[in-house]
N, C-alpha and C positions, 0 to 999 in steps of 0.2 A: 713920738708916735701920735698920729693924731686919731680922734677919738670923734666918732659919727651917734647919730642918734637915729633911727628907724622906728617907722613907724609900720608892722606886717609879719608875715611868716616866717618865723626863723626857717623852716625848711626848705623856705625863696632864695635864699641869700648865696649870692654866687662868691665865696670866700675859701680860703686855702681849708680853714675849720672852722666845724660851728660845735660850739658847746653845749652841750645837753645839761638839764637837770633834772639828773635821774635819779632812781630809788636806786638804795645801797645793794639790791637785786641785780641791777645792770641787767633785769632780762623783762625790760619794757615796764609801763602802767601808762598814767592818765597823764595831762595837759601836755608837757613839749616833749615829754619824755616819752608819751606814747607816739604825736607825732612823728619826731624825729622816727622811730621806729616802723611803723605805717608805711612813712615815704622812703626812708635808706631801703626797705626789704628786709629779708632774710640773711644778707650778709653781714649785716650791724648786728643783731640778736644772734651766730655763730661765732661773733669772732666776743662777743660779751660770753656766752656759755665755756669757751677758751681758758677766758680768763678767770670765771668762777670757779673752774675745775683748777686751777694752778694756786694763780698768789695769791689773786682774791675769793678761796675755799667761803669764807666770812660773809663775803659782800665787801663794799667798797665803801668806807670811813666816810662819814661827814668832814668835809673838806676838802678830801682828796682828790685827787684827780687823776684821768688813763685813758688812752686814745686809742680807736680802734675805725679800721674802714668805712666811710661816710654811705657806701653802699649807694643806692641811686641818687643821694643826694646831691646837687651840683656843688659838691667841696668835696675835698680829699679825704678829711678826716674829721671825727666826730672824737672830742674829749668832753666825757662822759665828768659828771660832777656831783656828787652827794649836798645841797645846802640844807640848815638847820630850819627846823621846825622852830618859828617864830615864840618865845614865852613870853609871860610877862616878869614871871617870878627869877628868870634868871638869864643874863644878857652873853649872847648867841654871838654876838656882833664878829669876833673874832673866827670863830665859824664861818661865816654868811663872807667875810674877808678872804680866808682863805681858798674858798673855793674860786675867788676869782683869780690870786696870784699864782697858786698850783694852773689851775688852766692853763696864763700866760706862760709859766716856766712851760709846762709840758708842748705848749705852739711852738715855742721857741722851740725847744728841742726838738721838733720834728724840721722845724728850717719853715714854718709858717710865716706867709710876709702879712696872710689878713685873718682876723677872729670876729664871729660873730656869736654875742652874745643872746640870749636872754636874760629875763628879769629875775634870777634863781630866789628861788623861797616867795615870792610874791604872790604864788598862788596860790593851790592846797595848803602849802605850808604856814598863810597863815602873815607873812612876815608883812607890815605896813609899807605900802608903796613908796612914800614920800622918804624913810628910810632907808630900803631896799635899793633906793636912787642914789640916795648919798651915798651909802657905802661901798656901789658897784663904783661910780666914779673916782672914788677915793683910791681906789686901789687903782682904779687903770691910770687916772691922772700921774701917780704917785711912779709908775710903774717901767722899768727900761731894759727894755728887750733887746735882744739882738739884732732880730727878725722880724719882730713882728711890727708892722710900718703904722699899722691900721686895724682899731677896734672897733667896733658897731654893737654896740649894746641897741637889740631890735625889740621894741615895746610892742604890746596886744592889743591893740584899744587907742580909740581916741584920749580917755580920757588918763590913761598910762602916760603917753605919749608928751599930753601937757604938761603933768608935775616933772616926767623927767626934763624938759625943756627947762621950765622955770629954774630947777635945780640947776643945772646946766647952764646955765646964761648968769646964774647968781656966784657959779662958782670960780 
């Protein structure tokens, strides 16, 4: 699989799925999670109320992950992802992991050939950048799909952009 770095909108990104990092509400808030929702419309936010009213009565688990129509987005599908709120007193890491290989499992499973990421937990949440990077690589590096040919983890910022590069070329 090979593995891109982007620098821009995740809701730019012309790929099979782009992964959101939502709140365990799956019915919208602030940074990618509100975009994503903004620009998909009202059919991402319908088919998330679906699934609150079914399996996820709860909300939807840190880590986990569940895929629902990309709505105006130019991608098919949007898998929706809970990451941890960054601590210091107690390490998350395995968390902030899974939500990327759930992702991958659930692309796969739709027959996704491309994913595009965000930088989950890097923002509100809190989680350190220079981290945030290792760990999203870690897992796609590590990671072997069926399907899916091609990940893009798409950074916000110039200056995102840099430490995930640095990382990335180190590793």
């Amino acid at each position: 699989m090979r593995i891109e770095l982007v620098q821009g909108d995740i809701t730019d990104e012309r790929v099979d799925a782009v992964v959101n990092a939502a709140n365990s509400s799956l019915l919208g808030g602030g940074g990618v999670d509100g975009a994503i929702h903004r620009r998909g419309g009202p059919e991402i936010l319908a088919e998330c109320r679906e699934l609150r009213a079914g399996r996820y009565a709860d909300g939807l688990p840190t880590g986990q992950a569940v895929a629902t129509t990309a709505g105006r987005l130019p991608a098919r599908w949007v898998i929706h992802t809970v990451g941890p709120v960054w601590s210091r007193r107690e390490d998350r890491s395995a968390l902030l992991r899974d939500c990327y290989a759930n992702s991958m499992r659930v692309a796969d499973e739709l027959g996704a050939t491309s994913v595009a990421f965000p930088l989950i937990s890097a923002g509100v949440y809190g989680w350190p950048v220079d981290d945030a990077v290792t760990q999203a690589l870690g897992v796609l590096r590590a990671a072997r799909p069926a399907t899916v040919a091609q990940a893009r983890l798409v950074l916000f910022g110039a200056d995102t952009f840099a430490v995930a590069e640095r990382i990335h070329a180190a590793g």
